[in-house]
PyMOL Python script that loads the backbone (N, CA, C, O; Angstrom):
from pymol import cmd

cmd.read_pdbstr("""\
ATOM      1  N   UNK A   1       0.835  -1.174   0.000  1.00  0.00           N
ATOM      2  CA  UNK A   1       0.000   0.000   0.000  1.00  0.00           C
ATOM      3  C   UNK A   1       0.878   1.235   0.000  1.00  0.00           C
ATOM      4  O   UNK A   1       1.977   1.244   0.556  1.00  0.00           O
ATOM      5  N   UNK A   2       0.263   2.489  -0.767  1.00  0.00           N
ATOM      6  CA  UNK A   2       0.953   3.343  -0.867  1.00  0.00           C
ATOM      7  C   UNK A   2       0.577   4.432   0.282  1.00  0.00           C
ATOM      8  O   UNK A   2      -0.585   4.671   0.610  1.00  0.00           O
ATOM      9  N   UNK A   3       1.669   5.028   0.822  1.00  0.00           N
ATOM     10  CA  UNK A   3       1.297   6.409   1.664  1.00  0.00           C
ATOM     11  C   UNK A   3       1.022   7.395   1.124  1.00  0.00           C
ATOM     12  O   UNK A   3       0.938   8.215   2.038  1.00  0.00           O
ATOM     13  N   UNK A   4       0.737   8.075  -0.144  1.00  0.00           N
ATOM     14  CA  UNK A   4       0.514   8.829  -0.866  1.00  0.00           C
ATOM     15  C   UNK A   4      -1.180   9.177  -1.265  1.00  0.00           C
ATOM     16  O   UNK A   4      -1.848   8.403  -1.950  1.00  0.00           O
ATOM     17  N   UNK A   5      -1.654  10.324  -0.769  1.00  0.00           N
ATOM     18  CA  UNK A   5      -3.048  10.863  -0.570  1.00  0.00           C
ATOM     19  C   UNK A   5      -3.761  10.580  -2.604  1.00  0.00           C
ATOM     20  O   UNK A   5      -3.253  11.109  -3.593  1.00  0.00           O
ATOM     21  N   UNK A   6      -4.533   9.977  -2.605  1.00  0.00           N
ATOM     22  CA  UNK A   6      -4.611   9.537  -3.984  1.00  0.00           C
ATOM     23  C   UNK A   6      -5.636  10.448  -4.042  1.00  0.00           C
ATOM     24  O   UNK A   6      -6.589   9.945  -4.638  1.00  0.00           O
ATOM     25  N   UNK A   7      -5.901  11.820  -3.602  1.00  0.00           N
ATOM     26  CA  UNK A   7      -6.784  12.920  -4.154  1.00  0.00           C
ATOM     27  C   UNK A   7      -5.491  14.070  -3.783  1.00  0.00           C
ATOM     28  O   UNK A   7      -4.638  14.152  -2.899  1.00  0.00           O
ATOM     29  N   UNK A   8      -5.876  14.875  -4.974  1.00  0.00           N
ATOM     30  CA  UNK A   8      -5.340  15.990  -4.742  1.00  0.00           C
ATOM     31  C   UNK A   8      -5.416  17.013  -3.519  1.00  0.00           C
ATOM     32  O   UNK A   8      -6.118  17.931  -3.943  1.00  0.00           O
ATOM     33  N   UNK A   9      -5.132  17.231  -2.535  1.00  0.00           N
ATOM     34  CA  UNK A   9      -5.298  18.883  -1.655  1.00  0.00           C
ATOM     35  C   UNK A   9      -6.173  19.678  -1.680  1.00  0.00           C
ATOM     36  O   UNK A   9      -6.618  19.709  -2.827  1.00  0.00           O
ATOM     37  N   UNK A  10      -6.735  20.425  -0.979  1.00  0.00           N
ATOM     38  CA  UNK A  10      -7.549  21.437  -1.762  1.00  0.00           C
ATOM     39  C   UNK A  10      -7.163  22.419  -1.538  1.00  0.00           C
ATOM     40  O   UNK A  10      -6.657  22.637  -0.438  1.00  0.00           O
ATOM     41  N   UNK A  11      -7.283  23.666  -2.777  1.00  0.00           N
ATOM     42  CA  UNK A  11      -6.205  24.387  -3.040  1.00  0.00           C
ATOM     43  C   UNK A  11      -6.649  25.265  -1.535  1.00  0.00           C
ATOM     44  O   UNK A  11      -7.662  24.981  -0.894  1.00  0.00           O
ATOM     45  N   UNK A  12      -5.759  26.272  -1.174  1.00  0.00           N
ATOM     46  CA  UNK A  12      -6.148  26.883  -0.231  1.00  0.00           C
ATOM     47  C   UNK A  12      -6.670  28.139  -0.084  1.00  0.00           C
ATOM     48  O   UNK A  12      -6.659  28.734   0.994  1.00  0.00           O
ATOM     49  N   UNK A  13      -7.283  28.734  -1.447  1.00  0.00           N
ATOM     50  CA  UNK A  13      -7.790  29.813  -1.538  1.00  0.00           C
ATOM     51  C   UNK A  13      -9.512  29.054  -1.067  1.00  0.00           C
ATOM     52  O   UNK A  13     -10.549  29.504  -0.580  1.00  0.00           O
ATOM     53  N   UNK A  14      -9.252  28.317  -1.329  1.00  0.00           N
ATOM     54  CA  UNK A  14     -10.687  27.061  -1.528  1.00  0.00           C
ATOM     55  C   UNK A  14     -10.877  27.154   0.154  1.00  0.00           C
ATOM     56  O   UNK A  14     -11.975  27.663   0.380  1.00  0.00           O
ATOM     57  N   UNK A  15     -10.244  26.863   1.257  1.00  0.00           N
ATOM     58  CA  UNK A  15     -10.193  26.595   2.351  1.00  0.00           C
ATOM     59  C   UNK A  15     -10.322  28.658   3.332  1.00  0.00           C
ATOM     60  O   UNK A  15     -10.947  28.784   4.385  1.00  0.00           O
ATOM     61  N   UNK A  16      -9.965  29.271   2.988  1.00  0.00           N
ATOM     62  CA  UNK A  16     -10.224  30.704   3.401  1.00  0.00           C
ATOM     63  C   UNK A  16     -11.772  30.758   3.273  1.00  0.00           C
ATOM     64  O   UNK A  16     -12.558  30.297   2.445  1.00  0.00           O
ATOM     65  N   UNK A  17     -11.924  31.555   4.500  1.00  0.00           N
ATOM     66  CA  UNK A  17     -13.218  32.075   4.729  1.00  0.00           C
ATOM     67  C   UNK A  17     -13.434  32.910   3.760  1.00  0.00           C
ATOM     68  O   UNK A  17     -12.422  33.304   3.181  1.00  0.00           O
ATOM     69  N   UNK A  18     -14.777  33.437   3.278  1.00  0.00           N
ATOM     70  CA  UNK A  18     -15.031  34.450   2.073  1.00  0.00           C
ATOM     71  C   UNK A  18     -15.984  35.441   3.065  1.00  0.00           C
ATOM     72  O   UNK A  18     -16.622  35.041   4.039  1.00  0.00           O
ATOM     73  N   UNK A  19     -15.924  36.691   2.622  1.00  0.00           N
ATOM     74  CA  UNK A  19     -16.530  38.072   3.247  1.00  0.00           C
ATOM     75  C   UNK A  19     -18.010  37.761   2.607  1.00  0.00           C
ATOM     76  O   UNK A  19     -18.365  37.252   1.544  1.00  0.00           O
ATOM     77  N   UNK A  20     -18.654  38.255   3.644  1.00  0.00           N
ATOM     78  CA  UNK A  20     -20.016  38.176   3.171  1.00  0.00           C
ATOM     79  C   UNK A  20     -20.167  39.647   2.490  1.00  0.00           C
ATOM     80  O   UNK A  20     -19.680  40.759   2.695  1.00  0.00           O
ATOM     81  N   UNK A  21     -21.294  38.954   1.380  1.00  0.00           N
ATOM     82  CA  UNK A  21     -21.882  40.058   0.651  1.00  0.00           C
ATOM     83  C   UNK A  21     -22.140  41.140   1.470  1.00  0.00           C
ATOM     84  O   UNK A  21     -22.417  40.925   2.650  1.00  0.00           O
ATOM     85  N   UNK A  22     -22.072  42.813   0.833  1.00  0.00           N
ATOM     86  CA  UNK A  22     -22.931  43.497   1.934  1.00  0.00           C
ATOM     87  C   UNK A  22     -24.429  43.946   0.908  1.00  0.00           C
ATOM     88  O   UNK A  22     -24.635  43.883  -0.304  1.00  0.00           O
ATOM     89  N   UNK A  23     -24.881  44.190   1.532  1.00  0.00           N
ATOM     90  CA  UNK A  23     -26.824  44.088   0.867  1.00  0.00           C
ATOM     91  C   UNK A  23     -26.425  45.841   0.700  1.00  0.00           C
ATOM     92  O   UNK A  23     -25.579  46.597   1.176  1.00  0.00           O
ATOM     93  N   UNK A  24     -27.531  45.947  -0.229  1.00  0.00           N
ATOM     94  CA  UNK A  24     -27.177  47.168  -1.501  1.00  0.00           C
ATOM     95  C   UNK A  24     -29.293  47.473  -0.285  1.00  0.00           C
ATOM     96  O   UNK A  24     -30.277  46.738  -0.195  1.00  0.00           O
ATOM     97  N   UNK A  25     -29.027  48.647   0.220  1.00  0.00           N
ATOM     98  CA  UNK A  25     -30.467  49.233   0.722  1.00  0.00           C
ATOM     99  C   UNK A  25     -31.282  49.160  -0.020  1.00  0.00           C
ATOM    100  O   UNK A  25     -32.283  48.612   0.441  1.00  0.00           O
ATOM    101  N   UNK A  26     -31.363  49.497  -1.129  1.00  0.00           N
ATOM    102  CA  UNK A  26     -32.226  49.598  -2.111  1.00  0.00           C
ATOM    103  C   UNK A  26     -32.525  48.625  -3.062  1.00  0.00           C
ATOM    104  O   UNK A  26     -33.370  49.001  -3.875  1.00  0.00           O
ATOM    105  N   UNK A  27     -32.162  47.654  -3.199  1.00  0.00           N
ATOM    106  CA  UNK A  27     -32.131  46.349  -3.549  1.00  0.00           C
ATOM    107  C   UNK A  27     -32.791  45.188  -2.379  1.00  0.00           C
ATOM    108  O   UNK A  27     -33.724  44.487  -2.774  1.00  0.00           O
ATOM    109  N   UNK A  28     -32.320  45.023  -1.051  1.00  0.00           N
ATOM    110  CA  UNK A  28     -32.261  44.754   0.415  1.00  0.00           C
ATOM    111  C   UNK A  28     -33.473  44.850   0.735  1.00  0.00           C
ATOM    112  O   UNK A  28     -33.811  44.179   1.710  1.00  0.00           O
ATOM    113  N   UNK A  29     -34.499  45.668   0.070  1.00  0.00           N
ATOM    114  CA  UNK A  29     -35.998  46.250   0.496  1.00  0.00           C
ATOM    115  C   UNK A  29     -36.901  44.884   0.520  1.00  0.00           C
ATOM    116  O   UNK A  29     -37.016  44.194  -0.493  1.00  0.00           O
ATOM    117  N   UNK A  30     -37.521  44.557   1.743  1.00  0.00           N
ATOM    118  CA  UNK A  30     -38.083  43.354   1.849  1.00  0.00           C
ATOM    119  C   UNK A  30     -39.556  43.066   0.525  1.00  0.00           C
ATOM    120  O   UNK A  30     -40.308  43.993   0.224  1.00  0.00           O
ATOM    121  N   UNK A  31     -39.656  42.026   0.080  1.00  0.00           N
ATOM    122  CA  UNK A  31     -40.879  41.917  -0.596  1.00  0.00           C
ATOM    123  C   UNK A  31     -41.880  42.154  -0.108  1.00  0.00           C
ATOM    124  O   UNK A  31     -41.969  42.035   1.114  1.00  0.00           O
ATOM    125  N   UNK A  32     -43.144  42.628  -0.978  1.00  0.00           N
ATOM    126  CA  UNK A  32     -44.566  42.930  -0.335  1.00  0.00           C
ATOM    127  C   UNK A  32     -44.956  41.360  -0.305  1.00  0.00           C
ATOM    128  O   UNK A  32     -44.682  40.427  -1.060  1.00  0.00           O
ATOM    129  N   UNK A  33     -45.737  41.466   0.929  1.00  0.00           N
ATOM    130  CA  UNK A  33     -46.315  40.206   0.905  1.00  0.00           C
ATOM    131  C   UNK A  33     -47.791  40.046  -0.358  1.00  0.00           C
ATOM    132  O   UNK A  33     -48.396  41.110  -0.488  1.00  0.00           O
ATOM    133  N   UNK A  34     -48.201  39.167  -0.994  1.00  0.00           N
ATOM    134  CA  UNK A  34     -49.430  38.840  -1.526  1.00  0.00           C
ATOM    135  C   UNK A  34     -50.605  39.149  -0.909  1.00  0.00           C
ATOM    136  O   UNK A  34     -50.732  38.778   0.258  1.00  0.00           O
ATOM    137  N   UNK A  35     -51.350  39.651  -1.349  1.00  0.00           N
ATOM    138  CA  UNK A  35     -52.662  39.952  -1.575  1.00  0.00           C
ATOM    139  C   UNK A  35     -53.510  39.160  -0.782  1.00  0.00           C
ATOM    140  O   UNK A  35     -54.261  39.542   0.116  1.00  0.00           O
ATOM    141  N   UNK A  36     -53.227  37.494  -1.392  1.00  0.00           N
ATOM    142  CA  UNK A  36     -53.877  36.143  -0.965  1.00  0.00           C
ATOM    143  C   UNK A  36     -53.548  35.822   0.546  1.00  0.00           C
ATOM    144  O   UNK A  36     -54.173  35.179   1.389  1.00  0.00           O
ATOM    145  N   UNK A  37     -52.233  36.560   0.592  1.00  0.00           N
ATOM    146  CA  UNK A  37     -51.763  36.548   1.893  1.00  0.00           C
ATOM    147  C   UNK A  37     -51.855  37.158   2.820  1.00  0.00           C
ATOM    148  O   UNK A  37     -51.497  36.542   3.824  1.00  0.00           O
ATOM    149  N   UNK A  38     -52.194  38.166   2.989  1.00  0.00           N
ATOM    150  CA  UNK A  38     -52.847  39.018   3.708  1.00  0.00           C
ATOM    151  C   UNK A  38     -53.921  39.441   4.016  1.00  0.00           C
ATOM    152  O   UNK A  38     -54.036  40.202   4.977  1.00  0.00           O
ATOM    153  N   UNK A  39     -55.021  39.030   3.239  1.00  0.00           N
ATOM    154  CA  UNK A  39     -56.436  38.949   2.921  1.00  0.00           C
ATOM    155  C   UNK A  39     -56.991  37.746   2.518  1.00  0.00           C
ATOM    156  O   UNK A  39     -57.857  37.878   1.653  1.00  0.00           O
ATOM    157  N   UNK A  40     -56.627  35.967   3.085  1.00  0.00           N
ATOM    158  CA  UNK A  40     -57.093  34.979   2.652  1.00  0.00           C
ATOM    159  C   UNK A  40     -58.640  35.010   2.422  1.00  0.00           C
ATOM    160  O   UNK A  40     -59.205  34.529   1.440  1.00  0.00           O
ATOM    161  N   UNK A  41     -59.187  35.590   3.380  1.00  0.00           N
ATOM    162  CA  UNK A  41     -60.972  35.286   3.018  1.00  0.00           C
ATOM    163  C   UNK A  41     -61.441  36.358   2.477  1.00  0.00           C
ATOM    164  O   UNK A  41     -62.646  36.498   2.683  1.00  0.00           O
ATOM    165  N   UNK A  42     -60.957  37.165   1.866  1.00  0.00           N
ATOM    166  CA  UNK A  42     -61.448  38.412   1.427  1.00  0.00           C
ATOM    167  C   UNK A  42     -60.952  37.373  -0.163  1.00  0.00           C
ATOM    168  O   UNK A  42     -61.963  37.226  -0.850  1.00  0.00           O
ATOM    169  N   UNK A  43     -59.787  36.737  -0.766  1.00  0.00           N
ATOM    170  CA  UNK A  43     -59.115  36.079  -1.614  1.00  0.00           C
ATOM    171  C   UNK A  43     -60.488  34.840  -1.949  1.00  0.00           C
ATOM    172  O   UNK A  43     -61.141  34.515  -2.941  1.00  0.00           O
ATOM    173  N   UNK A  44     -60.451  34.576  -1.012  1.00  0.00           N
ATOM    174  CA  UNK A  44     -61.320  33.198  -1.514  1.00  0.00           C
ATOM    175  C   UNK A  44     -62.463  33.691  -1.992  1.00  0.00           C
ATOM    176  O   UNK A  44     -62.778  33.512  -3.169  1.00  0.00           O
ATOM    177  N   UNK A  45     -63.261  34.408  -1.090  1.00  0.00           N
ATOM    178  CA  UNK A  45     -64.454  35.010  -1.705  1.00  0.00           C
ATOM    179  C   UNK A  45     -64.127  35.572  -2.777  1.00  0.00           C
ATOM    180  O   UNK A  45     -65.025  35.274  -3.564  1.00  0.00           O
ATOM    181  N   UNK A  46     -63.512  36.098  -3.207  1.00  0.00           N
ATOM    182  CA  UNK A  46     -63.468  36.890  -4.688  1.00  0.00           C
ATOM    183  C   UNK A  46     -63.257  35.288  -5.543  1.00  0.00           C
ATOM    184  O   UNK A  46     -64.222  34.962  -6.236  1.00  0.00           O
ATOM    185  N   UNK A  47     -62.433  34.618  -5.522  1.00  0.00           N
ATOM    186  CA  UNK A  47     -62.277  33.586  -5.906  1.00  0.00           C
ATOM    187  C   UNK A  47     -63.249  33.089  -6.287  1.00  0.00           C
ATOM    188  O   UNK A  47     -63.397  32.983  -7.505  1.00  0.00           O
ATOM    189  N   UNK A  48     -64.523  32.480  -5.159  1.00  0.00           N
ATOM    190  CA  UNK A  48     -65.572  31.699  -5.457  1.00  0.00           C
ATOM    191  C   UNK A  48     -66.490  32.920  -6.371  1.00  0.00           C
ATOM    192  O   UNK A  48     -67.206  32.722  -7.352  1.00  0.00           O
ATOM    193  N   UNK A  49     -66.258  33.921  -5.835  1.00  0.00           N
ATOM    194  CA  UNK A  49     -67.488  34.768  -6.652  1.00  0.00           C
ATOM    195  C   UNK A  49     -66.960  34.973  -8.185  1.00  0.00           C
ATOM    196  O   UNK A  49     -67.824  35.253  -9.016  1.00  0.00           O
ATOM    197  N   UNK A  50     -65.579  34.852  -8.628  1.00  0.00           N
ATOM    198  CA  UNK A  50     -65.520  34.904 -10.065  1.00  0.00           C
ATOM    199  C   UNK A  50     -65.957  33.357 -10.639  1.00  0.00           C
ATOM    200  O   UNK A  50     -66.348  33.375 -11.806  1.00  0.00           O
ATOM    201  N   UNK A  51     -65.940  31.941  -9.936  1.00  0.00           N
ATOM    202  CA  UNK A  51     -66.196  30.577 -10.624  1.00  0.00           C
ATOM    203  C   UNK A  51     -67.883  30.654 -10.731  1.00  0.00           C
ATOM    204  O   UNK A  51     -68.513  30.218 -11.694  1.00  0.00           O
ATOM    205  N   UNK A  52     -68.547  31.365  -9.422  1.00  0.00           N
ATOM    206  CA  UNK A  52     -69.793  31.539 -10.009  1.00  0.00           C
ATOM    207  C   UNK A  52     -70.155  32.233 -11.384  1.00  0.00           C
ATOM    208  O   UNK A  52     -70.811  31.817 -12.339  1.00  0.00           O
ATOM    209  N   UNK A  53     -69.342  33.732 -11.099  1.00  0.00           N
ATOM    210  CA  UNK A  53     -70.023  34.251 -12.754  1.00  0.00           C
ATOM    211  C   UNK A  53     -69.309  33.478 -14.058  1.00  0.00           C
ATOM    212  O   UNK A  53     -69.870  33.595 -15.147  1.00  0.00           O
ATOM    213  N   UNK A  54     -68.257  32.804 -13.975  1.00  0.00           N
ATOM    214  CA  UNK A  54     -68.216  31.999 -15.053  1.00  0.00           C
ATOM    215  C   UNK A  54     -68.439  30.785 -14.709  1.00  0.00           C
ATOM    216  O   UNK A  54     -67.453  30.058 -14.837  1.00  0.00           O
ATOM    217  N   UNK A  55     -69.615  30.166 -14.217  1.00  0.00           N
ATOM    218  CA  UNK A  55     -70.257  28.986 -14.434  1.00  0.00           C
ATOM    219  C   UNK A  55     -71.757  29.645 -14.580  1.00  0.00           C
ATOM    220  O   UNK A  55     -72.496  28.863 -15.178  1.00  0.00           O
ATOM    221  N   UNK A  56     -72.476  30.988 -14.160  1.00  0.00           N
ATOM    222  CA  UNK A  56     -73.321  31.418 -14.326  1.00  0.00           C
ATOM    223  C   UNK A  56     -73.334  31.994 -16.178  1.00  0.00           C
ATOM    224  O   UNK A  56     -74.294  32.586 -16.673  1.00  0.00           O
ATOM    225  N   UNK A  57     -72.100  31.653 -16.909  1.00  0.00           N
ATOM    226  CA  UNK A  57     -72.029  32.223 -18.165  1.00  0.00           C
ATOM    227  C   UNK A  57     -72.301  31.085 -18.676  1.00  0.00           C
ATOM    228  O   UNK A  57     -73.191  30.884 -19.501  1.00  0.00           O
ATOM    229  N   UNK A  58     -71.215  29.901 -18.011  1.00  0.00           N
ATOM    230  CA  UNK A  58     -71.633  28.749 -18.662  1.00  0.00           C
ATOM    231  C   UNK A  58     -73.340  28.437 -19.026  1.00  0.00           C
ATOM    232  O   UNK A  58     -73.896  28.137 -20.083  1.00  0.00           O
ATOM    233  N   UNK A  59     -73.908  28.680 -17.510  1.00  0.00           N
ATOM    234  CA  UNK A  59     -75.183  27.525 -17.855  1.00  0.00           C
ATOM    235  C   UNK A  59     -75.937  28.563 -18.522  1.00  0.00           C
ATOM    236  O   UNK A  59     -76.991  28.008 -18.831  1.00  0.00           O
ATOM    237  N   UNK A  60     -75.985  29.917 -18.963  1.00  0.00           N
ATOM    238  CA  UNK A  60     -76.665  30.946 -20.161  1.00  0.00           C
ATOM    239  C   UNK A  60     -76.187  30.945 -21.264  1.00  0.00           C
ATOM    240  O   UNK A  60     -76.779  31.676 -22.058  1.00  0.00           O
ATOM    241  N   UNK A  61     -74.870  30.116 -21.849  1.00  0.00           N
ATOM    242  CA  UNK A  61     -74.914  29.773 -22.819  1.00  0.00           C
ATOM    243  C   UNK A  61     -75.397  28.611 -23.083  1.00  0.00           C
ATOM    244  O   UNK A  61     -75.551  28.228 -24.243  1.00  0.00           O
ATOM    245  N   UNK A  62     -75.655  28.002 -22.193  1.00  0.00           N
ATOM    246  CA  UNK A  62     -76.498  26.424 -22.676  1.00  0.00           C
ATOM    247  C   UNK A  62     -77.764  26.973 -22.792  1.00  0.00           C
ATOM    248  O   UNK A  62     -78.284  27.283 -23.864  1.00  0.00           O
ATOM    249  N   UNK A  63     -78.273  27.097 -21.677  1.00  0.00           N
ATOM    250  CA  UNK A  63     -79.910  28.006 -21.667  1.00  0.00           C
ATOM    251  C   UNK A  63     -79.913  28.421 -23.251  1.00  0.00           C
ATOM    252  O   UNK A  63     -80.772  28.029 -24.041  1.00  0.00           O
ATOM    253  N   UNK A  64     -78.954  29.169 -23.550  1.00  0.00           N
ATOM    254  CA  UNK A  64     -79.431  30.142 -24.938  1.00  0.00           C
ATOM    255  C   UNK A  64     -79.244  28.991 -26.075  1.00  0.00           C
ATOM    256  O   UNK A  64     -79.730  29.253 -27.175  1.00  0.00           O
ATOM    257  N   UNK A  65     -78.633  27.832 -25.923  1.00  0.00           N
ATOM    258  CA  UNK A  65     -78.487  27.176 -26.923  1.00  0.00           C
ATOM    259  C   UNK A  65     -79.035  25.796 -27.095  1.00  0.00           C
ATOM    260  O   UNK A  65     -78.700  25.082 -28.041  1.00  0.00           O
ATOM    261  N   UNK A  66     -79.953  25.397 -26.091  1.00  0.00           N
ATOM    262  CA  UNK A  66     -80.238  24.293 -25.975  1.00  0.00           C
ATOM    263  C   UNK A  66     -82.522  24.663 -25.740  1.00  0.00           C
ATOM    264  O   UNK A  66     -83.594  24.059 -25.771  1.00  0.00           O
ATOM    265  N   UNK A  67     -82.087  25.689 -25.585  1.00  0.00           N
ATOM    266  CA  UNK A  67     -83.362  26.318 -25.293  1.00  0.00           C
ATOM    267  C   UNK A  67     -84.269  26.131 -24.050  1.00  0.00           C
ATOM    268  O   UNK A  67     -85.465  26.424 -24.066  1.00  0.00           O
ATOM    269  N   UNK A  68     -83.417  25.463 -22.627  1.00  0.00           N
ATOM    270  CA  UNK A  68     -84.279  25.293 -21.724  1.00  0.00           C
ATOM    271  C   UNK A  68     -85.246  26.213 -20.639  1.00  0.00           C
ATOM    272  O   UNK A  68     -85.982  25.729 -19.779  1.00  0.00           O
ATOM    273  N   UNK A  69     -85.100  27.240 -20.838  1.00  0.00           N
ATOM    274  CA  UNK A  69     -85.706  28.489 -20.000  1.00  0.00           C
ATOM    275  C   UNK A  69     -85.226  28.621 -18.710  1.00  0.00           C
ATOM    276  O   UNK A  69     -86.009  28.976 -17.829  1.00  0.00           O
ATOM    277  N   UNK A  70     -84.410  28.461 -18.531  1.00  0.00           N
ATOM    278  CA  UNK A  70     -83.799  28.644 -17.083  1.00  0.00           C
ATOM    279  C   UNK A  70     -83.465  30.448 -16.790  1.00  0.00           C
ATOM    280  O   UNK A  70     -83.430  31.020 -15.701  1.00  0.00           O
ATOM    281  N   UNK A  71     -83.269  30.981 -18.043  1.00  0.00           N
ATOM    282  CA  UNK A  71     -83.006  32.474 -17.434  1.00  0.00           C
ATOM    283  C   UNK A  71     -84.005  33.274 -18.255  1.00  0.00           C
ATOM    284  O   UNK A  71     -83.784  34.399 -18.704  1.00  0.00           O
ATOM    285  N   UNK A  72     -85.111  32.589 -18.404  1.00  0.00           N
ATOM    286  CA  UNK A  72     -86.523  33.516 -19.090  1.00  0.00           C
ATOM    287  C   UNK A  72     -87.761  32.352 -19.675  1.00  0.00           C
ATOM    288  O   UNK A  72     -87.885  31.127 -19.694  1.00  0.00           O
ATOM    289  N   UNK A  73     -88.413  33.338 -20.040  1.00  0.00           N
ATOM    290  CA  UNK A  73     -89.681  32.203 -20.394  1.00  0.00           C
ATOM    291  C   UNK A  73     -89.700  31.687 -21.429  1.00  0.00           C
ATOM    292  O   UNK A  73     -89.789  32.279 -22.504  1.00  0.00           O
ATOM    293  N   UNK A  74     -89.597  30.159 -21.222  1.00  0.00           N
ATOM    294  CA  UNK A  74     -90.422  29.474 -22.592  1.00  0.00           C
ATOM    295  C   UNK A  74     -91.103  30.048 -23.553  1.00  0.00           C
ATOM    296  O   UNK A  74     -92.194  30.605 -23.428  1.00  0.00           O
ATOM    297  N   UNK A  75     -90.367  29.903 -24.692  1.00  0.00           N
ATOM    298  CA  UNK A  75     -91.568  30.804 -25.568  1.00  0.00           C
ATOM    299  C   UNK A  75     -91.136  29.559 -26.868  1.00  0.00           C
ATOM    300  O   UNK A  75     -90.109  29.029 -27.291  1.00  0.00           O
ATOM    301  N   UNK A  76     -92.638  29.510 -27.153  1.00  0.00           N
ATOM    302  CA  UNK A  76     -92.472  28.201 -28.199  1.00  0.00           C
ATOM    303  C   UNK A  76     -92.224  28.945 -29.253  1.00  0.00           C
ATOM    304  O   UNK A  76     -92.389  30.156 -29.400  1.00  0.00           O
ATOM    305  N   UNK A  77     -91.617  27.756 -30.342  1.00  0.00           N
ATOM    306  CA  UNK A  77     -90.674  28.093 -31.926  1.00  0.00           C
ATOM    307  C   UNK A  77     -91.822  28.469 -32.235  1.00  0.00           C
ATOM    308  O   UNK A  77     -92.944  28.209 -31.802  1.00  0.00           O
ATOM    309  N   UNK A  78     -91.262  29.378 -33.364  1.00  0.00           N
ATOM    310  CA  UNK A  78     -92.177  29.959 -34.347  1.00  0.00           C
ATOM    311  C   UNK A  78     -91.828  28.893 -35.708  1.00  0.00           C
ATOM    312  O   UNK A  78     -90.881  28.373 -36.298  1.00  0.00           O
ATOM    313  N   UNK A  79     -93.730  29.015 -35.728  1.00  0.00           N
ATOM    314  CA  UNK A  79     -93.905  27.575 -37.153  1.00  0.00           C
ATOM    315  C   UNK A  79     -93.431  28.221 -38.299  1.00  0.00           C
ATOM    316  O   UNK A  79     -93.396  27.623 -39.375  1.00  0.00           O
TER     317      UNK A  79
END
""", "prot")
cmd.dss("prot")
cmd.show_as("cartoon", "prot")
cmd.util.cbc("prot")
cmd.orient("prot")
């Protein structure tokens, strides 16, 4: 067996501590938090209230195309 380290050293710039960054103030400026995040139930409700008006579009384009009267009166075809 050999006494000889069969990996290289590591160099020693590699082994020195490195200076920490310094943060630029104006850059450094914390993020705004979200909307969703700060207002979860105010978020959801808007949420559910936009899947209603587009499922309330949905079922008035069926209504209008299938002819069931769900958003007005039956009015029979003209012969």
């Amino acid at each position: 067996m050999s006494a000889k380290n069969k990996r290289p050293a590591a160099a020693p710039s590699a082994l020195a501590p490195q200076p920490a960054p310094v943060a630029d103030p104006v850059t450094a400026a914390p993020t705004p938090v979200p909307f969703y995040e700060r207002h979860p139930k105010a978020a959801n409700a808007i949420f559910v209230a936009l899947w209603l008006y587009v499922a309330a579009l949905w079922l008035l384009a069926l209504d209008q195309t299938f002819h069931w009267g769900i958003f007005g009166p039956k009015i029979p075809p003209i012969p």
